[in-house]
N, C-alpha and C positions, 0 to 999 in steps of 0.2 A: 557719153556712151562709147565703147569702145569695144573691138571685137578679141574673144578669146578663144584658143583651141583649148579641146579636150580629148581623152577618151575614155570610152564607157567598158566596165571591167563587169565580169560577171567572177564570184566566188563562190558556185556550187548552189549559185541561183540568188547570193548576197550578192547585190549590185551597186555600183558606185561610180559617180564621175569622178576623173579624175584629171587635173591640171598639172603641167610640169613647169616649174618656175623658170625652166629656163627658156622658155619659150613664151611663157607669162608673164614679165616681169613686172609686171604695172599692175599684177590681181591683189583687189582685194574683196578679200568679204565680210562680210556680216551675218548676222543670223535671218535679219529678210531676205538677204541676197540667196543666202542656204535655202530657203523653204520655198523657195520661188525656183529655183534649181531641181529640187530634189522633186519637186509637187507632180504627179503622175497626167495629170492633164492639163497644167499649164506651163511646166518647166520642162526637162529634160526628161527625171523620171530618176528614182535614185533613192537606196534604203541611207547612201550617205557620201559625203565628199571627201576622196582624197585630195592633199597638197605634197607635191611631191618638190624638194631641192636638194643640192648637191651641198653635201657637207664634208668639209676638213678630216680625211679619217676613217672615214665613211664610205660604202658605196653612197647611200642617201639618208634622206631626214625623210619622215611625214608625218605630217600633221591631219588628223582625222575628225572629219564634225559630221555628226547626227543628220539624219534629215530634218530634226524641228530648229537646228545653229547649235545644240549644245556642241560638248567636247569633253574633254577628260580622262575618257576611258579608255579602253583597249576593245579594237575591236579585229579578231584575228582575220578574220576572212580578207577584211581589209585589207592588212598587213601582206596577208599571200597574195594579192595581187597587186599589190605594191614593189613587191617581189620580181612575179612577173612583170609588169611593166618594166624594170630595171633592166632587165635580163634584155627585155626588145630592144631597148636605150643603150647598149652598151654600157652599164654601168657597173655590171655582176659580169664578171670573165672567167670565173672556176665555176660557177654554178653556186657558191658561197656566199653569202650576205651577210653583211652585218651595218647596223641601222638604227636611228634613232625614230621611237613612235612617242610624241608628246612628252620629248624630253627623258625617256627611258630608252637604254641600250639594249637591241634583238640582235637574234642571228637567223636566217632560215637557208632555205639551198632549195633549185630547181631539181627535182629526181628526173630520173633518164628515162621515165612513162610517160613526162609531160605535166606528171602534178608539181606542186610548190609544197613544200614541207617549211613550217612557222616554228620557232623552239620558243617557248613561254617561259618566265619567269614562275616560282612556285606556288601553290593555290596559298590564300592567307584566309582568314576569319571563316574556317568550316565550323558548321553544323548541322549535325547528322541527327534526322528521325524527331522532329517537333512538331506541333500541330498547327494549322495557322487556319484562321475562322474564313471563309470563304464560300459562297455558291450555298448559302444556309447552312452548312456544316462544317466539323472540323474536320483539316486536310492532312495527313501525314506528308509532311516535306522536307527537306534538308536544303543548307544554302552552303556556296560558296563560292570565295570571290577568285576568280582568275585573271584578274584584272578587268574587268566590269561583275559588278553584283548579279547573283543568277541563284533563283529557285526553283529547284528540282522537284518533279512532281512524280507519280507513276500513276498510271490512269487508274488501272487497277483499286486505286485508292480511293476514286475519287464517286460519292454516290451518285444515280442518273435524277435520283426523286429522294431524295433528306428523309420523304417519310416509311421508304422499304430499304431498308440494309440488306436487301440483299440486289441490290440495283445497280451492282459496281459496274464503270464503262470496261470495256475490253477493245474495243475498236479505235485505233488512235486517227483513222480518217473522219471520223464523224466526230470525234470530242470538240464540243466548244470552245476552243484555245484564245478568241478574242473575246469572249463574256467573261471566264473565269482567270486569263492572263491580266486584264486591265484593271480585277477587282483587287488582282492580289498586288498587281504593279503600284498601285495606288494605296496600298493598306497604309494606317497609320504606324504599323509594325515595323517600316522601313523607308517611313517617313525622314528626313524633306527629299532624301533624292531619289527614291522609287530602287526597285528591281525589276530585272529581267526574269521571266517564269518560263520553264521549260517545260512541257509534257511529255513522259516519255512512254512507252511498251517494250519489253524485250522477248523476241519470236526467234527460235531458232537458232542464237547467240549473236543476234543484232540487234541496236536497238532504234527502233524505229522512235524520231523527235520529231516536237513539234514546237514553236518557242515564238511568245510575246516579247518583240523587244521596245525596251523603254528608249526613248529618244525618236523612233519609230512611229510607236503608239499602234503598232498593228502587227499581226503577225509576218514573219519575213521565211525567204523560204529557206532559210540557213542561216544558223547562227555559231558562225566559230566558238567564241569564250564558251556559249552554252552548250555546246555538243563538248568539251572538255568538263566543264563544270558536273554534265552529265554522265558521262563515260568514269570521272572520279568518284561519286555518288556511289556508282554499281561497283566500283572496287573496292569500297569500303564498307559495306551496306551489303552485298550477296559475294564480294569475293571475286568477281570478274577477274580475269586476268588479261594484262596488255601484250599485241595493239587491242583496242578493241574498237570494234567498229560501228560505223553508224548510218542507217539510213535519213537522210533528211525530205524537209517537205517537197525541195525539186525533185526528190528523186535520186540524187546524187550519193557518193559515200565520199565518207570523211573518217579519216582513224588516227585516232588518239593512241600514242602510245608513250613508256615512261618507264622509270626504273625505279627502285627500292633501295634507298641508300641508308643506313643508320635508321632505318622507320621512317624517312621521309620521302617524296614525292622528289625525284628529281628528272630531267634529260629529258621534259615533259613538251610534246611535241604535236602541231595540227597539220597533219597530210591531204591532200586534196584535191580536185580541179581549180581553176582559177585561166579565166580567157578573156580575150577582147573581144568585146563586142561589136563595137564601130566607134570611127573616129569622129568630131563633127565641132561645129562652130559654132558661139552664141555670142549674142550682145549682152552685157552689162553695162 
C-alpha cells in the first residue's frame, strides 16, 4: 500500500481525479483500482480519472479512464481541466496548449474570464434524422462521433405514453434521461461498445442538455463531446449558427463554436469552466 496525491477537478460539474506523474511516480492502475476511485461512497467520488506527465514536445500527455476502468475515448471536459491543471503546474506559459489525449495531438488555451477553451479534431461517422426503437416507440435521433460515440435526441420527440401521440415531453428537467439513456446506451443498434445519449430542448436560442454517459453508466452533469455532438446536430438539422450555446445539467454554459470551410466542420472548439476542487491523499 502506498500513499498518492491528487486533485479533484470539476469541468462544468464533469468531475474527475486527477494524478500528476511527476509526483506519482510509482501509480499504477487498473480498472478495480478506477471503480474503487471513482465509486461515490466508497472511493473518492469521480465521473473519471485523469493521468497527467510531461512529455517530449509537449506541454503534457493524458491519459483518461471512465469511472467503470474503460478508456479509449475522448472525453473534452476532461481535457479542459487537464488544461487547467497545467496552467496551475507551470506547464502552459502563453496560455497555449498543446497535448497528447490517448495518443492523439490537441491544442486548447486558458481565455482571460477564467474558462479553458478545448480545440477538437473533426466530427467523423454523422447521422442525421433515423429512428431508433426505444421507451416502446420509435425515436427520431441523429449520431455523431466527436471522438466518443454520442446520440442526439430532442425531447420534443420523444412520447410521454406510446399510446397518445400527442404526449410529446417539453420539459427537459423532468425527462427521464436514466431510463431511456441506458435503454438506448445499451441497444443492440450500437452494439458491443454502446453510445452516449444526449437529451436536448432549445428555449430561447439555448439549448438546454441532459446526457447518459456510457463508461458512467449514469447521468453526469456535463458532458463535453456530447454538448459538441449536440450543438452540431442543431447546425445541420435547424441551421443554428455558431458559437452556440448550451446550458448543462450543473447549470453551467458551455459554447461550442466552429467554422465552415469547403462544407466541412472545421476550428471546432469546447469553451467553458473548469476548477479545483480540492487537493487530498489516498492509499492504494
Amino acid at each position: 500500500m502506498k500513499q498518492f496525491s491528487f486533485v479533484k477537478l470539476s469541468g462544468s460539474g464533469n468531475d474527475f481525479v486527477l494524478f500528476d506523474k511527476k509526483f506519482n511516480t510509482d501509480l499504477t492502475l487498473n480498472p478495480q483500482i478506477i471503480r474503487h476511485i471513482c465509486h461515490r461512497r466508497f472511493g473518492v467520488g469521480a465521473d473519471g480519472i485523469l493521468v497527467i506527465s510531461d512529455k517530449e514536445g509537449y506541454n503534457f500527455a493524458m491519459d483518461y479512464y471512465n469511472a467503470d476502468g474503460s478508456t479509449g475515448s475522448l472525453c473534452a471536459n476532461g481535457a479542459r481541466c487537464a488544461i487547467r491543471y497545467a496552467a496551475l503546474t507551470n506547464r502552459i506559459l502563453d496560455k497555449t496548449a498543446k497535448f497528447f489525449v490517448n495518443g492523439n495531438e490537441y491544442t486548447g488555451a486558458v481565455i482571460d474570464d477564467g474558462k479553458i477553451k478545448f480545440n477538437l479534431n473533426k466530427p467523423e461517422k454523422t447521422k442525421l434524422n433515423f429512428k431508433i426503437k426505444a421507451f416502446k416507440q420509435l425515436i427520431n435521433a441523429s449520431f455523431i462521433d466527436t471522438g466518443s460515440p454520442h446520440v442526439v435526441i430532442n425531447i420534443k420527440d420523444v412520447l410521454k405514453d406510446e399510446k397518445n401521440l400527442n404526449s410529446f415531453y417539453t420539459e427537459i428537467d423532468s425527462f427521464p434521461v436514466y431510463e431511456i439513456g441506458k435503454e438506448i446506451r445499451y441497444s443492440k443498434d450500437f452494439s458491443p461498445d454502446g453510445t452516449n445519449v444526449n437529451f436536448f430542448v432549445m428555449k430561447d436560442d439555448m439549448i438546454y442538455i441532459r446526457t447518459y454517459e456510457r463508461g458512467v453508466e449514469d447521468e453526469t452533469l456535463s458532458c463535453g463531446t456530447g454538448s459538441v455532438a449536440t450543438a452540431l446536430v442543431n447546425y445541420y438539422t435547424q441551421n443554428l449558427k455558431p458559437p452556440i450555446k448550451l446550458k448543462v445539467k450543473s447549470e453551467d454554459l458551455l459554447e461550442v463554436d466552429f467554422k465552415i470551410t469547403d462544407q466541412q466542420i472545421t476550428e471546432l472548439s469546447l469553451t467553458g469552466p473548469a476548477v479545483v476542487t480540492f487537493n487530498g491523499e489516498l492509499t492504494i
